[in-house]
N, C-alpha and C positions, 0 to 999 in steps of 0.2 A: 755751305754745308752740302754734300755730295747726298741727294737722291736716294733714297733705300730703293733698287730695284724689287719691284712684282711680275717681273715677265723673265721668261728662261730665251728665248730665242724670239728673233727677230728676222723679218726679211727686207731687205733695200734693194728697190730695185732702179736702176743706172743702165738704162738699156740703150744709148745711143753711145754712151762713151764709159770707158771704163777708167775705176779708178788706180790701175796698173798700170794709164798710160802715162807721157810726160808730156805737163802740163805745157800749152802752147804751142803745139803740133794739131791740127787737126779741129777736130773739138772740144779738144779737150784744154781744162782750162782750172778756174776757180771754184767749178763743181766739183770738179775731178777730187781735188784738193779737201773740198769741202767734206763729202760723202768719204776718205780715207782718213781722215784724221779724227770725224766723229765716229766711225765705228772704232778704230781701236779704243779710244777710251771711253765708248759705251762697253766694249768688251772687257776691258778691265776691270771693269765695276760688276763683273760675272756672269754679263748676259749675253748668251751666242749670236753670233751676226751673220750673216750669210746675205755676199750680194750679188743679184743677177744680171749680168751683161751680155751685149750679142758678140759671141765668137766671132775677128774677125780675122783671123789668121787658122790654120791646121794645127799650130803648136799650142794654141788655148782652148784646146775643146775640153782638157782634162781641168779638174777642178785645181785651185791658187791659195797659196797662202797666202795671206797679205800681214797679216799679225798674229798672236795668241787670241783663239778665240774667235777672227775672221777670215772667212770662206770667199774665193770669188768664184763665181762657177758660170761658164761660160755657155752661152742656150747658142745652138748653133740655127740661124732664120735667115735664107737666102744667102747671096756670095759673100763670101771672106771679105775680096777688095772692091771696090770699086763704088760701094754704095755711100751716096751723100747721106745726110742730115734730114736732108729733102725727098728721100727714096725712103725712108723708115716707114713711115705710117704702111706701104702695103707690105711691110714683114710682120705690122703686129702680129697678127693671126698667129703668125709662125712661131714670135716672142711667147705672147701667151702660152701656147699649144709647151711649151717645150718650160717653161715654169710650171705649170700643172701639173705636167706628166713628173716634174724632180720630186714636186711635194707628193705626188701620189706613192710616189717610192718612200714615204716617209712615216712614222705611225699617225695616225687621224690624231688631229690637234696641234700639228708639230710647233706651229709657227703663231706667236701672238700675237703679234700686230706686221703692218707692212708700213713702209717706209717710202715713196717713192720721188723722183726727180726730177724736173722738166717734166712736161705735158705725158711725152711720148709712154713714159714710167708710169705717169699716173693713168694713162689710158689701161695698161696692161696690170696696174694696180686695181683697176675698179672693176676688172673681171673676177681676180685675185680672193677682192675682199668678201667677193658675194658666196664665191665657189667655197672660199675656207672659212668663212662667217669670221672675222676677223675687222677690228677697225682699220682703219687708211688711212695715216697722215701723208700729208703731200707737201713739197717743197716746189713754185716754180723756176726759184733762179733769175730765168727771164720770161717776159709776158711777151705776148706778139702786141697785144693793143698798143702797150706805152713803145715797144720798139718803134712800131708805126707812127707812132706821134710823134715821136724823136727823129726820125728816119734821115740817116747822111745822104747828101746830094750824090745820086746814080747810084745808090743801093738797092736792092728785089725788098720789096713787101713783102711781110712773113703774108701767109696764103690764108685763104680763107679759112680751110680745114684744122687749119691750127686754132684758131679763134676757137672754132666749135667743139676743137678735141678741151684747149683748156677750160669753156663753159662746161664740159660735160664732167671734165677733172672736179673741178671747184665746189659741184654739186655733190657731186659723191663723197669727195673727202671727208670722214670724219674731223680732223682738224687741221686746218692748212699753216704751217708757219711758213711764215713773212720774215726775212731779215733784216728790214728795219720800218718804222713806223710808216714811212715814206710807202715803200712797200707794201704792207697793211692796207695804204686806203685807196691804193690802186685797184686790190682784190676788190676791195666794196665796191668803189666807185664804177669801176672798167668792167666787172665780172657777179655784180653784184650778190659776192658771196657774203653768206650767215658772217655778222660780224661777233657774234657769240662762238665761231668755230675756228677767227683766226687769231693767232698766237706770234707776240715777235718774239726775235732769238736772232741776236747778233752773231754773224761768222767771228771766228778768232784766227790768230795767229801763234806759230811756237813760237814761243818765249825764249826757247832754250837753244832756236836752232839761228834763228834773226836776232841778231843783237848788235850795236854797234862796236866796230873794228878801228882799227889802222887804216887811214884811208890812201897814205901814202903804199904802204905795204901791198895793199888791194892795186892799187893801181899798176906797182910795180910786177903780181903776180898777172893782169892783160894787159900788160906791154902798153900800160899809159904813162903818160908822162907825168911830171911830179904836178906841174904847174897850171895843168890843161882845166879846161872849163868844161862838164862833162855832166849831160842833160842827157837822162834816160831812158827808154820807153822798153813795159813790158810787156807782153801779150799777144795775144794771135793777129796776125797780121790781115784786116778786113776794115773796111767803110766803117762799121760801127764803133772800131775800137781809135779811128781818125786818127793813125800815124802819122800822115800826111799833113795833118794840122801841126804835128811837132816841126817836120821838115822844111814843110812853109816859112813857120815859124825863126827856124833857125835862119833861113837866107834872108830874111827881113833883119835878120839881128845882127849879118853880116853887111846886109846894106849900107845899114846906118853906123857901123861901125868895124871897115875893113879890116882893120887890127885882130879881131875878134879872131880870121880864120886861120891864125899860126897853131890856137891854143884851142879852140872848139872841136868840141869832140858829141858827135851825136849816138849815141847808142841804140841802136833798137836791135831787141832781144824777140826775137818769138819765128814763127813760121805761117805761112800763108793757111787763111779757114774760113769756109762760107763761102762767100762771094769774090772774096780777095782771092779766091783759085780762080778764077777766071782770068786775072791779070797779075799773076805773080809776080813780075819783074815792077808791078807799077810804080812802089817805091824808091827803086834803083834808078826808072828813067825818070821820077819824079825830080830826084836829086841832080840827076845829071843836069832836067832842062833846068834848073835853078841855079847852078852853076858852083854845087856844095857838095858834088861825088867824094871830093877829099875831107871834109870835116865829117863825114856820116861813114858809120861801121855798122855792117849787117852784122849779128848772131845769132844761130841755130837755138833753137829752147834749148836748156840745160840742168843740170842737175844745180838741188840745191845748193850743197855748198860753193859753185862755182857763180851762183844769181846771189848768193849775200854778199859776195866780192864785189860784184857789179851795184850792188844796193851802196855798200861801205865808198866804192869809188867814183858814186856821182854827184853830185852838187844838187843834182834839182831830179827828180823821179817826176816825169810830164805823164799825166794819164785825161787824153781830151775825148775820153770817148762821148757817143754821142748818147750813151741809154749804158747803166750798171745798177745792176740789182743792190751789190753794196761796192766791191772794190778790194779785192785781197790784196793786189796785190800795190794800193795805196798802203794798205795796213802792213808788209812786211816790211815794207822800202821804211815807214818809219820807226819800225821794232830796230832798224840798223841805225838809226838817227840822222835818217835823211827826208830834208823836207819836200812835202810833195805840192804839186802845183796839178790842180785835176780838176776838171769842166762840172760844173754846179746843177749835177743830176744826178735824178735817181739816189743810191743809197751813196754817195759820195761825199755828200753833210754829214753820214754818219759816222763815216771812215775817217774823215779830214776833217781836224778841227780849224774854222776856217781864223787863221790870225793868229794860229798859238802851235799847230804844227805842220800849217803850211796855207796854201789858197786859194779858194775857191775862184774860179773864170765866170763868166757867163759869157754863152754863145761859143762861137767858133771862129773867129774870124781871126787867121792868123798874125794879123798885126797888134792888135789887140794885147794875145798873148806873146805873143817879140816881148811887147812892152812890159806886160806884167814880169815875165823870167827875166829883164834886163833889170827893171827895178828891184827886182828882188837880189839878184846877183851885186848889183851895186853898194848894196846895204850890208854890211860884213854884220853889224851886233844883231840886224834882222835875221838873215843865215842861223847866227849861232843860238836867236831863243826859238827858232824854228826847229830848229835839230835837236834841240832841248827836248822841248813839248813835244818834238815830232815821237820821242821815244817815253817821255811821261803819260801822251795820249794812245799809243799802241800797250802800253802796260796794262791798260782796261779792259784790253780782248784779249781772251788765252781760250783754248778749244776745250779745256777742263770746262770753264762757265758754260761752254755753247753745250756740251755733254750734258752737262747735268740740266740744263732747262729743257733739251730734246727729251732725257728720261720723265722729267714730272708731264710734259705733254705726253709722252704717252703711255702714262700711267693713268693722267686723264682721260684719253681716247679709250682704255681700254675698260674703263669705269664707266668713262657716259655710254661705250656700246652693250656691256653689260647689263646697265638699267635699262635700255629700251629694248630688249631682249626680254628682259622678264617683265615689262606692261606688253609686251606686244601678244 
């Protein structure tokens, strides 16, 4: 039952990446995704949306449509190009200064609640909510403590300032939604936030746009072969998201069985981000020193319907990262009916049911998983109730539910800040 909205407009703010970009380029990703598909259909449901991001080109300083009802408007705060992820915190100021001054152009009261994403958002959200007396819900996506726990071999530690900007987020927040339980007791545990203030809400998946295909047809439109064995990876290419585990993995699976490399086909789909800019090519020489340059194909991130091809035409969707807040894009790969094989963290148990549409790893250790993707491969009726489930288990997330639970939180937020408004 869809939510009676109480609020007219809304503000999300997405200040390190925008949801305009294509996801797997940069850092942009499964927020990006996340934050464009729940404002449209919070928008649909009547209530204006308007999201703030930093300009980082000359051609986005003018305000965007993105849907009926959503606004992207671009805060122009230090260079267009050149600034990491890691260079943000000294543009707040700038972020801020240049949100303020849009709402100040607006009649007092414009904006009911804020919405904000990763740390960086809700830093410039808790200035936000003070200056327009307005509740804060906050979303972090990813935590620096649990990444640090997780942390891939010769990856940078998130910094200390991070730590301290999401302590300072977590307090402020009126209500912080978690995307899955897992999630939830990380905030308690790690951050020790009000557990009366944190809310889960599962991400979703279109339904309408992921669905299973042809998988011959798919293969024959990227020039794969009918027969080929064809093990996927998608996402920004960095330590954390451990391609290099898939890669590993594959030459172990050619070791033990040379036949393998007429017909293996390794896919990795995405573009270098974070720290994997430091060493772009690593997966390229990774392959070569393995001696597997010929079963492994790079691909640029791309548009969706050319990644449900690639979903439709793989056998196994590998996701080994080392730390995922839940995992979209386990969940589209199996809206296509492909099962996923993806490493036993984070929100990953919630995305992947483990045994019925696909299998949980523990650890990293690329032999390990040779063996799990071999076993699995070997097994044809295992394949096909995995491809089953993989698409009866993705039927349970749709971005409709995620909408409508984000409304009642912040119909909530905007009620509890209400009452302490009028005892205060």
């Amino acid at each position: 039952m869809t939510t009676k909205p109480t609020l007219e407009r809304i503000a999300i703010l997405s200040v390190h990446t925008s949801p305009l970009d294509q996801p797997g380029i940069g850092d942009s990703g499964g927020m990006n995704v996340y934050i464009a598909e729940t404002a449209k259909r919070i928008a649909a449901r009547g209530i204006e949306v308007e999201i703030f991001t930093r300009a980082t080109s000359a051609s986005r300083l003018a305000n965007q449509h993105l849907a009926d009802g959503v606004t992207v408007r671009h805060i122009s705060a230090g260079p267009f190009e050149g600034l990491r992820k890691e260079d943000l915190p000294a543009q707040l100021c700038a972020v801020t200064a240049g949100v303020l001054r849009a709402e100040a152009q607006k009649p007092e009261g414009f904006y009911d609640l804020i919405h904000s994403h990763y740390w960086l958002s809700g830093q410039v959200g808790w200035i936000a909510q003070e200056r327009w007396n307005v509740p804060l819900v906050h979303t972090m996506h990813t935590m620096a403590r649990v990444k640090n726990l997780q942390l891939a071999q010769g990856d940078t530690p998130e910094p200390a300032i991070r730590e301290i900007g999401e302590e300072q987020v977590v307090l402020a927040a009126d209500r912080l939604v978690a995307n899955t339980q897992a999630e939830a007791r990380e905030l308690i545990e790690l951050y020790s936030a009000d557990r009366e203030r944190v809310r889960v809400i599962n991400p979703g998946v279109d339904l309408q746009q992921f669905v299973p295909g042809d998988k011959s047809a798919a293969r024959a439109n990227l020039g794969i072969a009918k027969d080929a064995i064809v093990l996927l990876f998608v996402g920004r290419i960095q330590p954390l998201k451990a391609p290099d585990v898939l890669i590993s993995a594959a030459a172990e699976l050619v070791r033990n069985d040379p036949s393998l490399r007429s017909k293996l086909v390794v896919a990795i789909c995405g573009g270098p981000s974070g720290s994997g800019l430091d060493r772009p090519t690593a997966l390229i020489d990774l392959a070569a020193e393995l001696g597997i340059s010929d079963c492994v194909r790079f691909e640029p991130p791309t548009h969706r319907e050319r990644l449900v091809q690639w979903f439709q035409a793989a056998d196994l969707n590998i996701v080994p990262s080392y730390s995922e807040s839940f995992g979209l894009v386990a969940l589209e790969a199996q809206a296509c009916g492909t099962p996923v094989i993806a490493a036993n963290v984070g929100g990953l148990p919630t995305a992947v049911s483990n045994g019925v549409s696909g299998i949980l790893v523990n650890g990293h250790d690329p032999r390990h998983w040779a063996s799990v993707i071999a076993d699995t491969l070997s097994d044809q009726q295992l394949l096909v109730k995995l491809g089953i489930g993989a698409t009866n288990h993705a039927a349970k997330f749709g971005w409709e539910a995620t909408a409508d639970q984000l409304l009642s939180v912040y119909n909530e937020a905007v009620e509890s800040a209400a009452l302490r408004l009028a005892q205060s």
